[in-house]
LOLUM-943814 format. One record per atom (N, C-alpha, C): residue number from 1; atom name; x, y, z. Coordinates in steps of 0.001 Angstrom, whole numbers, m for minus. Layout:
BEGIN
+-----+-------+---------+---------+---------+
! num ! atomo !       u !       v !       w !
+-----+-------+---------+---------+---------+
! NUM !    CA !       X !       Y !       Z !
...
+-----+-------+---------+---------+---------+
END
This chain:
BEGIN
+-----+-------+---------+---------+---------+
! num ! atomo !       u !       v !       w !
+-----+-------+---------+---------+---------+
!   1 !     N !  m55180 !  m38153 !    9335 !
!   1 !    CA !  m54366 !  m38938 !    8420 !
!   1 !     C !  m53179 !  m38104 !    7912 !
!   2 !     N !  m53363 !  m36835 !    7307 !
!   2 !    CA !  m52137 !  m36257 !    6822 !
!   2 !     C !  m51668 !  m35683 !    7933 !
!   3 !     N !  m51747 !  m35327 !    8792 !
!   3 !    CA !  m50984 !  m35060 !   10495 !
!   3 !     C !  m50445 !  m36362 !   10862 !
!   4 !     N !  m50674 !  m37283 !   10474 !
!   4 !    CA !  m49570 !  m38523 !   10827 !
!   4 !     C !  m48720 !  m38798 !    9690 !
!   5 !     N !  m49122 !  m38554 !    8689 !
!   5 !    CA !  m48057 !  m38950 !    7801 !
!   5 !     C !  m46865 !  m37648 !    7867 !
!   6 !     N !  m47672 !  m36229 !    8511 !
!   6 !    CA !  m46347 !  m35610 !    8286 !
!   6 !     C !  m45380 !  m35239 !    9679 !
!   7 !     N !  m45972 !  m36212 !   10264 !
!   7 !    CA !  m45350 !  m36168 !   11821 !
!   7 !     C !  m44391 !  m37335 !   11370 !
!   8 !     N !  m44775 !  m38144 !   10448 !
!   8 !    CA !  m43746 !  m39288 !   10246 !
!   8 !     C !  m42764 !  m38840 !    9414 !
!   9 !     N !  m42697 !  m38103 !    8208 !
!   9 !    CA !  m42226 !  m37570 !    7518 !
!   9 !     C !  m41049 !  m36586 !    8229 !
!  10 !     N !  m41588 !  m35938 !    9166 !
!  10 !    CA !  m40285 !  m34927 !   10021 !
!  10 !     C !  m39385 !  m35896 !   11335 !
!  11 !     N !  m40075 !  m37116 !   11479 !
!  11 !    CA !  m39372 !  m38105 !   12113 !
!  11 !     C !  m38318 !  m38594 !   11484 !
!  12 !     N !  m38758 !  m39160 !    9504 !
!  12 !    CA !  m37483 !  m39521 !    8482 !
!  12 !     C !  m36749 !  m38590 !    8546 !
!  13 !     N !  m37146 !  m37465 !    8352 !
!  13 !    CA !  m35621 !  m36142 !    7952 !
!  13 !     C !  m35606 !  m35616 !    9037 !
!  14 !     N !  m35277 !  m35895 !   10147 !
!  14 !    CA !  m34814 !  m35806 !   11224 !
!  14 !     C !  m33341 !  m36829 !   11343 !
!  15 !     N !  m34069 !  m37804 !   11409 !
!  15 !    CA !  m33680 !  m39107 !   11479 !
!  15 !     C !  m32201 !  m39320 !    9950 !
!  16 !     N !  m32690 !  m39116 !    8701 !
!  16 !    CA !  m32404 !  m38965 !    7651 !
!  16 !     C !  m30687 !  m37514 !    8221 !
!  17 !     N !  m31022 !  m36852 !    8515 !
!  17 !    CA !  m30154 !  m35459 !    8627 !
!  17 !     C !  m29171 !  m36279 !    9753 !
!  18 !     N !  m29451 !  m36357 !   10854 !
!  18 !    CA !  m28452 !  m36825 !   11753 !
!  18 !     C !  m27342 !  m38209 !   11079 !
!  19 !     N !  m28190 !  m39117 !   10439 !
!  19 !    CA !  m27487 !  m39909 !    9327 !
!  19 !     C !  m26251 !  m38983 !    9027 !
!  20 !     N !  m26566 !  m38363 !    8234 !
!  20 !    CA !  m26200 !  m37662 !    7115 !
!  20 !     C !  m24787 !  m36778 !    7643 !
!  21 !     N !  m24694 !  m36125 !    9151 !
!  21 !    CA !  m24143 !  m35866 !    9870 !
!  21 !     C !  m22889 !  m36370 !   10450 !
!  22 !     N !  m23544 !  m37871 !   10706 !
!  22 !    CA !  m22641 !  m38721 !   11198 !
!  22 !     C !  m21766 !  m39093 !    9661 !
!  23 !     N !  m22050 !  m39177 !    8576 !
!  23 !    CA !  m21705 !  m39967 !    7553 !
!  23 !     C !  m20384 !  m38642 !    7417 !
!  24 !     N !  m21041 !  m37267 !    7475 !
!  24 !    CA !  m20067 !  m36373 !    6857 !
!  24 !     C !  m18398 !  m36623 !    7862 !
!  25 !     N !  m18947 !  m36760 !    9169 !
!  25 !    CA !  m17847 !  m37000 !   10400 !
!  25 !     C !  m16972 !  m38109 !    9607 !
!  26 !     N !  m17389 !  m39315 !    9919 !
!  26 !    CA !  m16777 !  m40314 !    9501 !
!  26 !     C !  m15795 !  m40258 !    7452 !
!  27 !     N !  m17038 !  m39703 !    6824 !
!  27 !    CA !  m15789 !  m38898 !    5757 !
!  27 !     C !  m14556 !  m38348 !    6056 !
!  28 !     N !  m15146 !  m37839 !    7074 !
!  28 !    CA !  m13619 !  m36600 !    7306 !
!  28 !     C !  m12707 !  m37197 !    8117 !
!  29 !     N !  m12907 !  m38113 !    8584 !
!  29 !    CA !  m12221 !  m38993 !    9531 !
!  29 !     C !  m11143 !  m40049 !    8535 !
!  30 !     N !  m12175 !  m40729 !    7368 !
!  30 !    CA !  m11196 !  m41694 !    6834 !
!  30 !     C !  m10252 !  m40908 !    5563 !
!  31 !     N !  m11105 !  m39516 !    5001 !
!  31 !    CA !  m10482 !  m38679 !    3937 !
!  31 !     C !   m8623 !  m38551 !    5201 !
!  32 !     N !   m9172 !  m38005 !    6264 !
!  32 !    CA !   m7976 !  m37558 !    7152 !
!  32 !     C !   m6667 !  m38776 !    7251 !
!  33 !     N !   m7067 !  m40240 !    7658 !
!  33 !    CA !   m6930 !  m41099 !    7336 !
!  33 !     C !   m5762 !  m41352 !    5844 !
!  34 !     N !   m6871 !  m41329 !    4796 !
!  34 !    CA !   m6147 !  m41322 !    3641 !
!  34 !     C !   m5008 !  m41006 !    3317 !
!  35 !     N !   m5087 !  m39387 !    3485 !
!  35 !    CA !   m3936 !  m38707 !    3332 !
!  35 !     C !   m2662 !  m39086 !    4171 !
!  36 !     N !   m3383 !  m39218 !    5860 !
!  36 !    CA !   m1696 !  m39808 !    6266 !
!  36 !     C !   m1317 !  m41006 !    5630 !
!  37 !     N !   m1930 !  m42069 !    5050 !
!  37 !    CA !   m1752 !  m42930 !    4591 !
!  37 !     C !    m667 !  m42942 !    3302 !
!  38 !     N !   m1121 !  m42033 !    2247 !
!  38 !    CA !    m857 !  m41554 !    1466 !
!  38 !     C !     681 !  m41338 !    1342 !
!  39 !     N !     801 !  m40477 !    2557 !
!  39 !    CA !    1841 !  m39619 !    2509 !
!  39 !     C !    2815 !  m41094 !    3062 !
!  40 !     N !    2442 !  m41613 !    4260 !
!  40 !    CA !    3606 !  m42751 !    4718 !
!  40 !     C !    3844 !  m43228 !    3056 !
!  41 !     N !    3203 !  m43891 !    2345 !
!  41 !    CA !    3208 !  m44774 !    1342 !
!  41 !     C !    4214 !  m44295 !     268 !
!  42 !     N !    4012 !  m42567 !    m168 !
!  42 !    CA !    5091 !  m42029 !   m1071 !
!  42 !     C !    6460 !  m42129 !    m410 !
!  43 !     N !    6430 !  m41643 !     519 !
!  43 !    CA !    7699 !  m41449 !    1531 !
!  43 !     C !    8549 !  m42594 !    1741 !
!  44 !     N !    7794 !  m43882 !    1607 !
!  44 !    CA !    8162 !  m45042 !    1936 !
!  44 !     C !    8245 !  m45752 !     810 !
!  45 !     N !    8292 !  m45151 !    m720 !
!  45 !    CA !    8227 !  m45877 !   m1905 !
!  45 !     C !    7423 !  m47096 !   m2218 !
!  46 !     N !    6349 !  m47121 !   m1327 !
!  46 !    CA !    5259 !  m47923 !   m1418 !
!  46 !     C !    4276 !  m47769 !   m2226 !
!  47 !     N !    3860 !  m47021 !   m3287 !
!  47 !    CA !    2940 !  m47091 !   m3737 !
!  47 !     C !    2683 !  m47807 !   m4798 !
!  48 !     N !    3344 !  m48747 !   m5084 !
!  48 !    CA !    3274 !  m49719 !   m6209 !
!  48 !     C !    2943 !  m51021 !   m5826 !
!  49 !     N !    2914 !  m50514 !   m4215 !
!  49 !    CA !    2323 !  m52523 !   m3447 !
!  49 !     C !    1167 !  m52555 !   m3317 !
!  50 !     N !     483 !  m53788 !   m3026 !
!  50 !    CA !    m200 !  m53916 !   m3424 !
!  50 !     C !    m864 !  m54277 !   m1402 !
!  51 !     N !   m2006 !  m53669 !    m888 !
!  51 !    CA !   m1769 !  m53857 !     671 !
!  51 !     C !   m2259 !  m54925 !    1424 !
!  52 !     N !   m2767 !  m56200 !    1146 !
!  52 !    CA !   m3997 !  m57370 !    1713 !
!  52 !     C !   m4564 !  m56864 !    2891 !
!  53 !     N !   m5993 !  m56716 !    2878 !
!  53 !    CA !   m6725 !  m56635 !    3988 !
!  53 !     C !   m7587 !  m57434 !    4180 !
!  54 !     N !   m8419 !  m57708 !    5103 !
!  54 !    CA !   m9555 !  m59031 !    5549 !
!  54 !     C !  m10392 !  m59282 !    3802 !
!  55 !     N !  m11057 !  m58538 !    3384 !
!  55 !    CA !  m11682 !  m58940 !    2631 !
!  55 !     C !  m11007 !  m58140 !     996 !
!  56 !     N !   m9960 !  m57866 !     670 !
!  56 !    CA !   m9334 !  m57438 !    m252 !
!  56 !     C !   m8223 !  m56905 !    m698 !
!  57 !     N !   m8303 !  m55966 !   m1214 !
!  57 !    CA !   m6739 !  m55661 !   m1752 !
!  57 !     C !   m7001 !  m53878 !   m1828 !
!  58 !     N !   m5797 !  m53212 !    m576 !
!  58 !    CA !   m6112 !  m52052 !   m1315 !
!  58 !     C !   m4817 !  m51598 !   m1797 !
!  59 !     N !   m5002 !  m50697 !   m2774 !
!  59 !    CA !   m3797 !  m50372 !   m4052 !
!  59 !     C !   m3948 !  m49053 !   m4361 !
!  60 !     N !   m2806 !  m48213 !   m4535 !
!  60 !    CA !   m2383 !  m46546 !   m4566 !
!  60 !     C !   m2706 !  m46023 !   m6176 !
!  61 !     N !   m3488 !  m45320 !   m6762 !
!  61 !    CA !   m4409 !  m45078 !   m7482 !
!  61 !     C !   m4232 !  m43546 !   m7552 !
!  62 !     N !   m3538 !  m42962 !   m9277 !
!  62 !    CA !   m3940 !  m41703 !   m9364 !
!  62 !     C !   m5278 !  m41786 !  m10322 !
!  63 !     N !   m6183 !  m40777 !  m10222 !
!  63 !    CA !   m7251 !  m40785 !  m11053 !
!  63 !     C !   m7179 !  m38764 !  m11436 !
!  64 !     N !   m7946 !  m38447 !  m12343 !
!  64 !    CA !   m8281 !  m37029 !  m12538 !
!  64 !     C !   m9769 !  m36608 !  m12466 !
!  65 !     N !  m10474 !  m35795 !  m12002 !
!  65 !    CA !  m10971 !  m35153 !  m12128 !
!  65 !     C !  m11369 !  m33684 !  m13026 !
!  66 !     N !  m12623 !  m33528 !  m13565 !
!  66 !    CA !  m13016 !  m32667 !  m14117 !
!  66 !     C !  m13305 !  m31735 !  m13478 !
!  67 !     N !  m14050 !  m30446 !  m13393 !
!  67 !    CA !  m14394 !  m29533 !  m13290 !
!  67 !     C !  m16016 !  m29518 !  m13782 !
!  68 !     N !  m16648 !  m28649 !  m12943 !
!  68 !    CA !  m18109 !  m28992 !  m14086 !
!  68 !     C !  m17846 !  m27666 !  m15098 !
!  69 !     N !  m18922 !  m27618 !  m16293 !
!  69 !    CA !  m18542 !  m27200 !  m17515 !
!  69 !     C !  m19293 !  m26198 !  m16876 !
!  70 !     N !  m19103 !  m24827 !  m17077 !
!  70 !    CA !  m20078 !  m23557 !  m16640 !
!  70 !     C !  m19854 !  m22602 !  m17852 !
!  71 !     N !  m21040 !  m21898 !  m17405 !
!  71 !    CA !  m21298 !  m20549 !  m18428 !
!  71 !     C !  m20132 !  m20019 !  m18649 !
!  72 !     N !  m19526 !  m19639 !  m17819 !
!  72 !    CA !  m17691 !  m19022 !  m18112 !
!  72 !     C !  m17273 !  m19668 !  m18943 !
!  73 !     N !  m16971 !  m20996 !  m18723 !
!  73 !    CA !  m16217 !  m21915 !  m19152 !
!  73 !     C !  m16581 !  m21740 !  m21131 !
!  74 !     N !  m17829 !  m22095 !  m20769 !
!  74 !    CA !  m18158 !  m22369 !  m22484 !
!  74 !     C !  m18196 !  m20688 !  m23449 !
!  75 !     N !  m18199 !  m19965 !  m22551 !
!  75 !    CA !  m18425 !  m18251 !  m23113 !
!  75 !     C !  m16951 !  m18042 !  m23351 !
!  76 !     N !  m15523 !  m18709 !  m22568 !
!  76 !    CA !  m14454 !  m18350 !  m22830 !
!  76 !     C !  m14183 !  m19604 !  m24257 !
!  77 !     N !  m14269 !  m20402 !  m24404 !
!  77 !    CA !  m14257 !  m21452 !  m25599 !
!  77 !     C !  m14669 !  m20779 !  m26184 !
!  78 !     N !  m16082 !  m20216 !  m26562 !
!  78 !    CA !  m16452 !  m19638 !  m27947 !
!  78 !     C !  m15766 !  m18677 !  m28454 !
!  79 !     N !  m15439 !  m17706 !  m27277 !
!  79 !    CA !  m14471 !  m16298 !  m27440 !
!  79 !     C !  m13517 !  m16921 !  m28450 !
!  80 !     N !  m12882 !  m17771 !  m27588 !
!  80 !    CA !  m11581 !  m17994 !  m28698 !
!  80 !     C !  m12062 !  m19040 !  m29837 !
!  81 !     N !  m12978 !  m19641 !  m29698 !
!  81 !    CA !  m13043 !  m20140 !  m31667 !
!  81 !     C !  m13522 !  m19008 !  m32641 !
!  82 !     N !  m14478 !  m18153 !  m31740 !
!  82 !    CA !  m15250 !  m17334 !  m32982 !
!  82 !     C !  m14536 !  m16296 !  m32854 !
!  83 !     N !  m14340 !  m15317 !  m31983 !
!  83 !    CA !  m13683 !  m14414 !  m31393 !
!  83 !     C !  m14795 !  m12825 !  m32202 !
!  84 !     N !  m15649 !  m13516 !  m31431 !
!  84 !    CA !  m16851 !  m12482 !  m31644 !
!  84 !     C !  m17733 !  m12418 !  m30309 !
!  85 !     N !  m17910 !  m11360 !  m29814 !
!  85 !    CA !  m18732 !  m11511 !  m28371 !
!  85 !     C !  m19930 !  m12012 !  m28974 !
!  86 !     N !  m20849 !  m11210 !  m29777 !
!  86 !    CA !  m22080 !  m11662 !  m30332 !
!  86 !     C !  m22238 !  m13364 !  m30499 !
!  87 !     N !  m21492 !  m13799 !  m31724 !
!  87 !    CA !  m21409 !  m14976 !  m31826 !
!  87 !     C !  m21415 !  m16111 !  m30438 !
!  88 !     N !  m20796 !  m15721 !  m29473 !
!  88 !    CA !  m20471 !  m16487 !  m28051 !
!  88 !     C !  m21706 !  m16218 !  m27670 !
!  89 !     N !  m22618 !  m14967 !  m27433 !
!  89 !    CA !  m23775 !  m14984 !  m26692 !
!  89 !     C !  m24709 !  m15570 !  m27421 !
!  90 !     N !  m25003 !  m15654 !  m28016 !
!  90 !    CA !  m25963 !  m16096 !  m29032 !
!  90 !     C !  m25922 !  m17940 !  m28857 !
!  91 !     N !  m24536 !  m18029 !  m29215 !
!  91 !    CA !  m24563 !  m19620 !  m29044 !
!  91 !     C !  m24950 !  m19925 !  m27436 !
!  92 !     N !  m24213 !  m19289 !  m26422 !
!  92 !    CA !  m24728 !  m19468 !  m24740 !
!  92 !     C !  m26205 !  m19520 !  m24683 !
!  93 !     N !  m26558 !  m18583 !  m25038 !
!  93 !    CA !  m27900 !  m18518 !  m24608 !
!  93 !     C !  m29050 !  m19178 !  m25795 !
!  94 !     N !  m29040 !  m19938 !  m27126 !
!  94 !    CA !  m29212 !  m21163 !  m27629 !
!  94 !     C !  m29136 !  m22266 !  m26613 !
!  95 !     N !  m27742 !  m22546 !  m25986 !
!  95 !    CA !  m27420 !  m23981 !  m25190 !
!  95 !     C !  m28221 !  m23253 !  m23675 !
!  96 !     N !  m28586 !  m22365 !  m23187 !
!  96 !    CA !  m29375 !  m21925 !  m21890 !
!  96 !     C !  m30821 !  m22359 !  m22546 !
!  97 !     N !  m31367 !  m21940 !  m23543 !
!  97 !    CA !  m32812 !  m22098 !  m24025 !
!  97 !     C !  m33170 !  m23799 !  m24619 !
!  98 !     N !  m32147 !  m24677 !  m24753 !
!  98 !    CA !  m32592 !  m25507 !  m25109 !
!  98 !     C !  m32460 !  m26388 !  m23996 !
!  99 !     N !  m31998 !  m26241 !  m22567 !
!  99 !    CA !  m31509 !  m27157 !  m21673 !
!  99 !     C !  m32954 !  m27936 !  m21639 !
! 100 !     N !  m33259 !  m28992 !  m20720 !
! 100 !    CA !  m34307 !  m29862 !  m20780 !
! 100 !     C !  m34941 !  m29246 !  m18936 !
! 101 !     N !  m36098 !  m29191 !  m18890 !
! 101 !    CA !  m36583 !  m28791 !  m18089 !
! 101 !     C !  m37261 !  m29724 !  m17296 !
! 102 !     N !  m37294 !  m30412 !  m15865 !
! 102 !    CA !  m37603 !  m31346 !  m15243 !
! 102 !     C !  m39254 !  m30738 !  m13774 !
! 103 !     N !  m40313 !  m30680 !  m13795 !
! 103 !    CA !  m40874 !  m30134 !  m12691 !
! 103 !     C !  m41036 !  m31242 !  m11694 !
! 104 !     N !  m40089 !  m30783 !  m10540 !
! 104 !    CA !  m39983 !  m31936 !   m9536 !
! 104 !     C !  m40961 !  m30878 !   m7854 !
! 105 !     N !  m41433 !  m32097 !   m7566 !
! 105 !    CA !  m42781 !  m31514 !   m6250 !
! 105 !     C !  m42181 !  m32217 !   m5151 !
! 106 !     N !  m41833 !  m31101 !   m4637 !
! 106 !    CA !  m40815 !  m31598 !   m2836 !
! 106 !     C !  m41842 !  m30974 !   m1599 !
! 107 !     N !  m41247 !  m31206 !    m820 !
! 107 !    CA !  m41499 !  m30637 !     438 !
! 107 !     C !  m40631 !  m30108 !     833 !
! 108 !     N !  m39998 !  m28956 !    1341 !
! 108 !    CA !  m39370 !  m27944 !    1705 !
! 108 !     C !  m39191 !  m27781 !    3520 !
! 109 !     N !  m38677 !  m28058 !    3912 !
! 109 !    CA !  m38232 !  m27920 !    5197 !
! 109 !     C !  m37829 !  m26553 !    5690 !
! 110 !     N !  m37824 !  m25383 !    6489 !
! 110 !    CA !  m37009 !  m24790 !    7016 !
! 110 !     C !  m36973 !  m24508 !    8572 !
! 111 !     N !  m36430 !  m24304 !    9207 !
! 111 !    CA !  m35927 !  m24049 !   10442 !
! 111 !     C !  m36456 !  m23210 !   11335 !
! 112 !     N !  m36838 !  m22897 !   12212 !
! 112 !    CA !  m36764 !  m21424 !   13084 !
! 112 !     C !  m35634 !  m21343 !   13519 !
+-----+-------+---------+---------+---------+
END
């Protein structure tokens, strides 16, 4: 019984990975895509139209992005409000000791 379930199991993430493979290709294909797109559209003072396709509308879109927040990040903030090393470590490692702790049970794959 558990020799079939884990013969099935390396069949999904097998199966699951090659997915995953193909998905990254095809990213890089329409990201590649994009950009020439992109670029005709500025060049061509198009980006304020609006484009009809079979099932919608696509439209030229700035958005921003964050950064994720890291230990640097928040150790250089404290520096400059408190402008005390102590004070900065103390608060870091408060926000390290109180994070929320999750115990998650995987199965682990590796390779030869």
């Amino acid at each position: 019984m558990l020799e079939n379930k884990i013969k099935s199991w390396v069949l999904l993430d097998n199966n699951i990975n090659n997915i995953n493979k193909e998905l990254k290709k095809k990213r890089e294909e329409r990201n590649a895509l994009c950009n020439d797109i992109i670029y005709i559209a500025e060049n061509n003072n198009l980006t304020n139209r609006k484009i009809k396709i079979s099932d919608g509308v696509l439209t030229f879109n700035n958005t921003y992005s964050y950064k994720p927040i890291s230990y640097n990040l928040l150790y250089d903030c404290f520096f400059e409000y408190f402008e005390d090393e102590d004070k900065c470590y103390e608060l870091l490692n408060l926000i390290k000791n109180k994070r929320e702790k999750n115990l998650n049970k995987i199965i682990k794959r590796t390779y030869n």
